[in-house]
MIPA-51437 format. One record per residue (C-alpha): x, y, z; residue number from 1. Coordinates in nm, 4 decimals. Example, Ala and Ser with C-alpha at 12.3 -4.5 7.8 and 13.67 -1.06 7.14 Angstrom:
<tortors>
TORTOR       c1       c2       c3   n
TORTOR   1.2300  -0.4500   0.7800   1
TORTOR   1.3670  -0.1060   0.7140   2
</tortors>
This chain:
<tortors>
TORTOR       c1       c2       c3   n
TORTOR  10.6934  10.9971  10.4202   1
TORTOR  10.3317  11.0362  10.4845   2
TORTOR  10.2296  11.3088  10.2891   3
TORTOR   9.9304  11.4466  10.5075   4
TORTOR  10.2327  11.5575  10.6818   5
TORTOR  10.3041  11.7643  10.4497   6
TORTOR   9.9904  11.8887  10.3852   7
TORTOR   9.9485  11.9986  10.7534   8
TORTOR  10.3037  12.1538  10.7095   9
TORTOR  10.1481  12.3621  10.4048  10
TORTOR   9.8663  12.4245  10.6612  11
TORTOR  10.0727  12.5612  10.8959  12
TORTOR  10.2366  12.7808  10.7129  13
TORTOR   9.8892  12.9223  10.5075  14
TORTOR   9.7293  12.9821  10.8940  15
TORTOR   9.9554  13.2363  10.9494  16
TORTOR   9.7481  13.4542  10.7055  17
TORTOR   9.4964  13.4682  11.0046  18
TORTOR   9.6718  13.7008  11.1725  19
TORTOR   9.7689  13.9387  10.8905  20
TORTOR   9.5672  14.1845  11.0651  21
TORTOR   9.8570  14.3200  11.3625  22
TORTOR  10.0313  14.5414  11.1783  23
TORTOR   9.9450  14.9390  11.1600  24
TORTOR  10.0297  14.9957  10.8155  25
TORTOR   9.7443  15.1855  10.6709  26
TORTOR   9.5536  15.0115  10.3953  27
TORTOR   9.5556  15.2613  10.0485  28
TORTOR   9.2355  15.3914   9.9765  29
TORTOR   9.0640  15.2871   9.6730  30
TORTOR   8.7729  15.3904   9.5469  31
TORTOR   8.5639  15.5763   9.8302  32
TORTOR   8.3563  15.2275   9.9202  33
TORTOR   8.1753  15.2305  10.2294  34
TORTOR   7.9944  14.9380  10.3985  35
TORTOR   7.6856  14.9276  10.6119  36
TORTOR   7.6540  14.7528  10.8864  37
TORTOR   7.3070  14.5070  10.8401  38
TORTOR   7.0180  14.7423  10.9945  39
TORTOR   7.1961  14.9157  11.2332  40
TORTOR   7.3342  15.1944  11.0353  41
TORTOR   7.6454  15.1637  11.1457  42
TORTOR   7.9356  15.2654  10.8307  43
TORTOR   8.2764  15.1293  10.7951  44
TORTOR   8.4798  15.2732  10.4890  45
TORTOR   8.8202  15.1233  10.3519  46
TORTOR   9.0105  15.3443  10.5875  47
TORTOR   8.8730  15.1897  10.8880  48
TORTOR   8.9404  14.8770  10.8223  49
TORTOR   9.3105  14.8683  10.9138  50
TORTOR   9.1255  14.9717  11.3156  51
TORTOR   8.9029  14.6694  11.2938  52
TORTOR   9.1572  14.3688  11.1336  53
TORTOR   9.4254  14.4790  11.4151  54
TORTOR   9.1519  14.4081  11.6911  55
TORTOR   9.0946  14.0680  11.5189  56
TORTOR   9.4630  14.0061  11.5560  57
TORTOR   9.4787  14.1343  11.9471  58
TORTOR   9.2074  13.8363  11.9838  59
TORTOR   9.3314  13.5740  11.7879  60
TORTOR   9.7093  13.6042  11.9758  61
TORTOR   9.4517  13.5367  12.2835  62
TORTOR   9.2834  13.2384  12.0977  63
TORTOR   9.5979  13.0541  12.0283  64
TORTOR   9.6787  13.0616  12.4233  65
TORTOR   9.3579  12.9349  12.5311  66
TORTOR   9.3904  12.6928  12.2565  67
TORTOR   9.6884  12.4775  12.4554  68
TORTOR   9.3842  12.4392  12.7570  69
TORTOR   9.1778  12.1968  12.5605  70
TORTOR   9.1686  11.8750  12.4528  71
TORTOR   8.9958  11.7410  12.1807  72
TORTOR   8.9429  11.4805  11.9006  73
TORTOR   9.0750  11.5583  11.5477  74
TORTOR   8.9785  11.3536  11.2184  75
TORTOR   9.1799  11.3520  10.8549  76
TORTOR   9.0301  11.2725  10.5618  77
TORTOR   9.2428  11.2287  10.2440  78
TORTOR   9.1807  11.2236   9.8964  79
TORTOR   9.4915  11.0875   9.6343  80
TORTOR   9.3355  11.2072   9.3122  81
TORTOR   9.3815  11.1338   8.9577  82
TORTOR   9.4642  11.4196   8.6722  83
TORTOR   9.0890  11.4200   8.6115  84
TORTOR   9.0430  11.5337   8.9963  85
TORTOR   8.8675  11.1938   9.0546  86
TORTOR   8.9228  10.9763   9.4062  87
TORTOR   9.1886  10.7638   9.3857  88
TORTOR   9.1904  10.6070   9.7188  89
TORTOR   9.0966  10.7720  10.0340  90
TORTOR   9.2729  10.7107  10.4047  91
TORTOR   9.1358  10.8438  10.7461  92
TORTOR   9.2972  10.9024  11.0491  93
TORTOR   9.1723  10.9888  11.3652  94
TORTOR   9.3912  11.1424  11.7203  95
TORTOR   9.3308  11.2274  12.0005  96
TORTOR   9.4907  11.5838  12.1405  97
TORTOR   9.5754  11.5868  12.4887  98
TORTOR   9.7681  11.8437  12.6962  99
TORTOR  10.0689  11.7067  12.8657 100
TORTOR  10.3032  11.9314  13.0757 101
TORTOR  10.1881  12.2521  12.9202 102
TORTOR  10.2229  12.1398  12.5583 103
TORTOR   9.8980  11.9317  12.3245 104
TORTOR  10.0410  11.5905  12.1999 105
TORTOR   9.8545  11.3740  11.9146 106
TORTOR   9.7798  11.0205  12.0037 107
TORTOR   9.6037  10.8316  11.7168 108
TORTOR   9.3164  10.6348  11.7931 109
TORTOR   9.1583  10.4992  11.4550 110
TORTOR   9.2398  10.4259  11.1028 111
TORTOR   8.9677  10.4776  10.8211 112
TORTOR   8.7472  10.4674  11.1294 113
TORTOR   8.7948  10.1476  11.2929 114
TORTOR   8.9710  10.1636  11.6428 115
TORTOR   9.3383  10.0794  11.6536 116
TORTOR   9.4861   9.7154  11.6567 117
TORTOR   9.5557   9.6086  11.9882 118
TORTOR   9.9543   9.6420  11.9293 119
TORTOR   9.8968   9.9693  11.7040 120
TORTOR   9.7465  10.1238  12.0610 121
TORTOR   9.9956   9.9705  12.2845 122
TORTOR  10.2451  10.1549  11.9967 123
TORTOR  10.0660  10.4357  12.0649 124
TORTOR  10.0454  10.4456  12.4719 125
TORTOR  10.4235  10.3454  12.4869 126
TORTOR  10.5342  10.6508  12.2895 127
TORTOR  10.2796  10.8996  12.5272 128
TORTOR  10.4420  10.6938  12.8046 129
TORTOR  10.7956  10.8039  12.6757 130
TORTOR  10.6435  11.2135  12.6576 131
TORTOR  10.5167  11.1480  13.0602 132
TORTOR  10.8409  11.0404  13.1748 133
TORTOR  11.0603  11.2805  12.9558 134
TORTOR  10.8423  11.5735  13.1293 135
TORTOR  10.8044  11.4362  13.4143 136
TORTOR  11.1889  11.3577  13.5045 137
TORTOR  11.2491  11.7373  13.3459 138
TORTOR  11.5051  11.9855  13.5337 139
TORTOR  11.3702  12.3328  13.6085 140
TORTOR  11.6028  12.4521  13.3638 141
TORTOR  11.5276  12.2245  13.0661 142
TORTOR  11.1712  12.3342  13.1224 143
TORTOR  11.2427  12.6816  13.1218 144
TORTOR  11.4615  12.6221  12.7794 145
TORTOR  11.1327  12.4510  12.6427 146
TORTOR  10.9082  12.7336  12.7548 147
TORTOR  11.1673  13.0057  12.6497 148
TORTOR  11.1458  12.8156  12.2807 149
TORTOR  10.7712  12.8469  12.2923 150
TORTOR  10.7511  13.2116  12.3647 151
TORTOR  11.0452  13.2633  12.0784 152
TORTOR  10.8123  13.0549  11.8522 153
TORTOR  10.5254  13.2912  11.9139 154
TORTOR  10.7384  13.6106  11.8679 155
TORTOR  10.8764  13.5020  11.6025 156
TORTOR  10.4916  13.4082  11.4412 157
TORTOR  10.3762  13.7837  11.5422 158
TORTOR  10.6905  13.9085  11.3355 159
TORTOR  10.5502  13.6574  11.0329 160
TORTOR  10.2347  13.8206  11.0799 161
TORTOR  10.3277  14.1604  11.0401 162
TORTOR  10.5118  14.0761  10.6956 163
TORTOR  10.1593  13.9661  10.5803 164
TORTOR   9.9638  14.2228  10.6684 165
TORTOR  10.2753  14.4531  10.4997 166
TORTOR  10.2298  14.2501  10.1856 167
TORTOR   9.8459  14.2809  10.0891 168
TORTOR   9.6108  14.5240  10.0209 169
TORTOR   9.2278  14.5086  10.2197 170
TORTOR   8.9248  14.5749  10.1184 171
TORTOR   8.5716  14.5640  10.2226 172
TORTOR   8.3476  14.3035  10.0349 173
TORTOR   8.0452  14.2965  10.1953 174
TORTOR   7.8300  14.1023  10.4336 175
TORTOR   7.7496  13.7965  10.4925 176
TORTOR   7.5639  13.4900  10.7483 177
TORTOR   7.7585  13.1976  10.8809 178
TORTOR   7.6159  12.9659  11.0940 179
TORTOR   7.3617  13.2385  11.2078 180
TORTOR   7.6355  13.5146  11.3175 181
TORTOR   7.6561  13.8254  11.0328 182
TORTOR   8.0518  13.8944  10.9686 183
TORTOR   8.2291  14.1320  10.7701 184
TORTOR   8.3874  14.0052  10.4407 185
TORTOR   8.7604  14.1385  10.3697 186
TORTOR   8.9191  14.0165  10.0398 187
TORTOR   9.3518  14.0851  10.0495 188
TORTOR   9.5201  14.0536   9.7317 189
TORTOR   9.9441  14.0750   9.7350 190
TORTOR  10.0421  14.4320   9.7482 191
TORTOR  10.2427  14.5933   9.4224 192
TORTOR  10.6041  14.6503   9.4547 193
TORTOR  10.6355  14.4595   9.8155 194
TORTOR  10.9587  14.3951   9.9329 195
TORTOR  10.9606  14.1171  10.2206 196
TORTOR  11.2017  14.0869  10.5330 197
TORTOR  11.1938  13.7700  10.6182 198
TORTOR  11.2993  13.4542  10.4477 199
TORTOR  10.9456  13.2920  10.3815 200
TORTOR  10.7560  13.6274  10.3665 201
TORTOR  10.8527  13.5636  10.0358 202
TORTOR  10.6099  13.3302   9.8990 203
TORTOR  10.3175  13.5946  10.0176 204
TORTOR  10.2288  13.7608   9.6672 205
TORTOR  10.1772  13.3472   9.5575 206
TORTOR   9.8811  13.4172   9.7651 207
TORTOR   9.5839  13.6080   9.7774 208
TORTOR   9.2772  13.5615  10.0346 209
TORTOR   8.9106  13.6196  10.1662 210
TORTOR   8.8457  13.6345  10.5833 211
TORTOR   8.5136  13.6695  10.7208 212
TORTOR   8.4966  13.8630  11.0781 213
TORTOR   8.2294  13.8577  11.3003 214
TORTOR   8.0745  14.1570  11.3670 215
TORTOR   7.9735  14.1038  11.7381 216
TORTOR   8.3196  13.9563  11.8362 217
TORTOR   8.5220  14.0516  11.5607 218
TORTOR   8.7179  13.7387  11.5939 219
TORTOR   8.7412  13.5475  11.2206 220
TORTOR   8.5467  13.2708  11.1310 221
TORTOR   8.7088  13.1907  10.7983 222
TORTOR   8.9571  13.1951  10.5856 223
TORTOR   8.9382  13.1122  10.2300 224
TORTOR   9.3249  13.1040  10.0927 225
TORTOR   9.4375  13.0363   9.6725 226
TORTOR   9.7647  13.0035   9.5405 227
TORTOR   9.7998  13.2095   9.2586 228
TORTOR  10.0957  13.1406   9.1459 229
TORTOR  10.3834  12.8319   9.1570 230
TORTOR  10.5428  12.8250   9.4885 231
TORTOR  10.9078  12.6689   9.4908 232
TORTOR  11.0467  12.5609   9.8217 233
TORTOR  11.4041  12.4596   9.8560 234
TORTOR  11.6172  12.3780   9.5217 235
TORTOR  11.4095  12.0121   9.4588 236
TORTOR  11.1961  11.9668   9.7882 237
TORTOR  10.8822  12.1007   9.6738 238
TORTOR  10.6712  12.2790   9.4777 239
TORTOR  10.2965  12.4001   9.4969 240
TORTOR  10.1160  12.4768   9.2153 241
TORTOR   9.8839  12.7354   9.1166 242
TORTOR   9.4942  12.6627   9.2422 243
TORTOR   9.5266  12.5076   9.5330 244
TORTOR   9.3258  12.6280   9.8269 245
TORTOR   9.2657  12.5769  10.2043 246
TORTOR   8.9332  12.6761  10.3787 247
TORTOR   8.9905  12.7471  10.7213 248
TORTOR   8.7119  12.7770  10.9721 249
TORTOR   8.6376  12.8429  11.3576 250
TORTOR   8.3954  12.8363  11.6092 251
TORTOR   8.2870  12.9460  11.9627 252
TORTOR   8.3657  12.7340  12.2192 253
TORTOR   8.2203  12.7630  12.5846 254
TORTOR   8.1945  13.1237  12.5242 255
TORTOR   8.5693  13.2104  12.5385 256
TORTOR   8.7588  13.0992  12.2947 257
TORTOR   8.6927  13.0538  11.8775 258
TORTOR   8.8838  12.6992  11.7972 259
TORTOR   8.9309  12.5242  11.4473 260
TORTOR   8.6011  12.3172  11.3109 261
TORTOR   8.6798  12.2722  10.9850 262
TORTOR   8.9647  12.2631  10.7076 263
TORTOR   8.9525  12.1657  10.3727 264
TORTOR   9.2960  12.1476  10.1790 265
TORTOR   9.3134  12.1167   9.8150 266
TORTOR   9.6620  12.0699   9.7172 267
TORTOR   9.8525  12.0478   9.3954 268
TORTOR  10.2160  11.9573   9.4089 269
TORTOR  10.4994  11.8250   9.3526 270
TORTOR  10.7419  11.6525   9.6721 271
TORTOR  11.1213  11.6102   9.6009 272
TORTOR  11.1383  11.3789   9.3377 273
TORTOR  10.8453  11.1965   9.3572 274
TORTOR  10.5821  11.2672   9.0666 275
TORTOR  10.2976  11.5420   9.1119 276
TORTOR  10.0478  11.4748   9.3826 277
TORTOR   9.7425  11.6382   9.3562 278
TORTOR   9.5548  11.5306   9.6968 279
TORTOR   9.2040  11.6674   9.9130 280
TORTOR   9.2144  11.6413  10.3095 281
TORTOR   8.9719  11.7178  10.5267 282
TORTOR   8.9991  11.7978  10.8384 283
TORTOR   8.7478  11.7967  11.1080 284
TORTOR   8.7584  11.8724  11.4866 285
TORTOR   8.4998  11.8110  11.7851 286
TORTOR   8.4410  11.7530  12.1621 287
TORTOR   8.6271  12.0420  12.2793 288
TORTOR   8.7044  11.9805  12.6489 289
TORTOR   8.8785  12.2538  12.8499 290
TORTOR   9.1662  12.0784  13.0617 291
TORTOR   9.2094  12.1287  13.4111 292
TORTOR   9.5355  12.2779  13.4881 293
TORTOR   9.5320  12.0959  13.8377 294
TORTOR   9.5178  11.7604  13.6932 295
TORTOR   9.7906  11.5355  13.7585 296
TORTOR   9.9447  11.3628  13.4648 297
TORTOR  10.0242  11.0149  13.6290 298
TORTOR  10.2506  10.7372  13.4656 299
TORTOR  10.1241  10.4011  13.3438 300
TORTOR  10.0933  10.1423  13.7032 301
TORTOR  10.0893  10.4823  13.9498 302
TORTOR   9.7957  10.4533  14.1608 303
TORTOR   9.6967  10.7671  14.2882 304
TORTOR   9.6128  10.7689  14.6879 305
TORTOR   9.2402  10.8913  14.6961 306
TORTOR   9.3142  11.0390  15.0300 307
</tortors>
């Protein structure tokens, strides 16, 4: 197994504290803080917070759409370290995320930055070939099983979401610049005496977290997420130990939509019965192209008629 699959599986599963802002359970008050807004004298106290994170949410249920319309190129960098937290050996790979049929598919297109062998790419356009003419050969009903699935997915993620926001506590932190936009900092640590309702809202106390919002489209621009405590997964198929972090991070894109630009995963753990890993990946994504819902997906030796 390669394990930045797992990592990205760990990823998955931490992103979901993005949207801990949906739900409408009011944040206790602490101690009467009150935050000003840089200059223009605008005040936000604890209790208003709860107003401003579910507006964050409402946008980033909108991001994730307009996510599926772009394509774009996404690079992993990762680090096998040693118990001293030195470089062990490093391994980059680089894809390629298209939209086919409705749905973003990985191709790779380099290892540790050279371009592919000639019969690693053929590998490569032979199993997008095999996605083209699954889709394309698909009934009306198998695609409205697939797009059922996708929208039982997402409800099923909003449901998540509302578990987090159920298990933490906010509060107001401060201020702060990134990359030239001000944002609101909001620290959430796990909430005393919670008692989750779904299966893996359980491993939410293990975590606590700091999001920065920005102020002029309160969408966030990142997450910074630490385990604070061992996280068991299964009876022996894994276990994540206290420290590690993920950095999440977005930006604007053709002024609509706030996409990933940067993750950073520090991860200590342990995978079935293999010995500990204890890994950093990097993760990196770039030319952001929106895809045109008109274009027509055509099949390796179909010639389109120009007329």
């Amino acid at each position: 197994m390669n394990f930045s699959k797992t990592a990205v599986c760990l990823l998955l599963f931490l992103s979901g504290l993005a949207g801990a802002q949906e739900s409408s359970s009011p944040v206790p008050a602490a101690e009467p803080t009150t935050l000003r807004d840089g200059g223009t004298g605008k005040t936000l106290t604890n209790d208003q917070i709860p107003a401003l994170i579910r507006q964050v949410a409402d946008k980033d249920i909108e991001n994730n759409k307009k996510q599926r319309d772009y394509t774009y190129i996404q690079r992993e960098e990762e680090h096998r370290l040693d118990g001293k937290g030195q470089t062990k050996s490093t391994e980059t790979r680089t894809f390629e995320i298209m939209v086919l049929y409705e749905e973003p598919v990985r191709k790779l297109i380099a290892k540790d930055d050279q371009p592919l062998s000639e019969r690693d790419a053929h590998k490569e356009d032979e199993k997008i070939q095999k996605i083209i003419d699954k889709r394309k050969n698909e009934s009306d009903e198998d695609r409205r099983k697939r797009l059922q699935k996708q929208e039982k997915d997402l409800e099923e993620g909003r449901a998540f979401v509302k578990e987090i926001a159920d298990a933490y506590d906010f509060r107001m932190a401060g201020t702060e610049e990134l990359e030239g936009r001000s944002t609101y900092v909001i620290d959430a640590e796990p909430r005393p005496g919670y008692q989750p309702h779904m299966k893996n809202a359980k491993f939410l106390p293990k975590f606590r977290f700091r999001a920065w919002v920005d102020k002029a489209e309160l969408q966030w621009v990142k997450l910074d997420i630490q385990c604070i405590d061992t996280v068991s997964v299964g009876l022996l198929l894994a276990r994540i130990h206290k420290g590690s972090n993920i950095q999440i991070e977005q930006t604007r894109v053709n002024d609509e939509v706030w996409l990933p630009r940067h993750v950073a995963l520090k991860l200590d753990a342990r995978i079935a019965l293999l010995k500990g890993l204890n890994i950093s990946e990097d993760v990196t994504y770039r030319d952001y192209k929106k895809f045109r819902a008109e274009t027509k997906i055509l099949p390796a030796g179909e010639v389109q008629d120009p007329n």
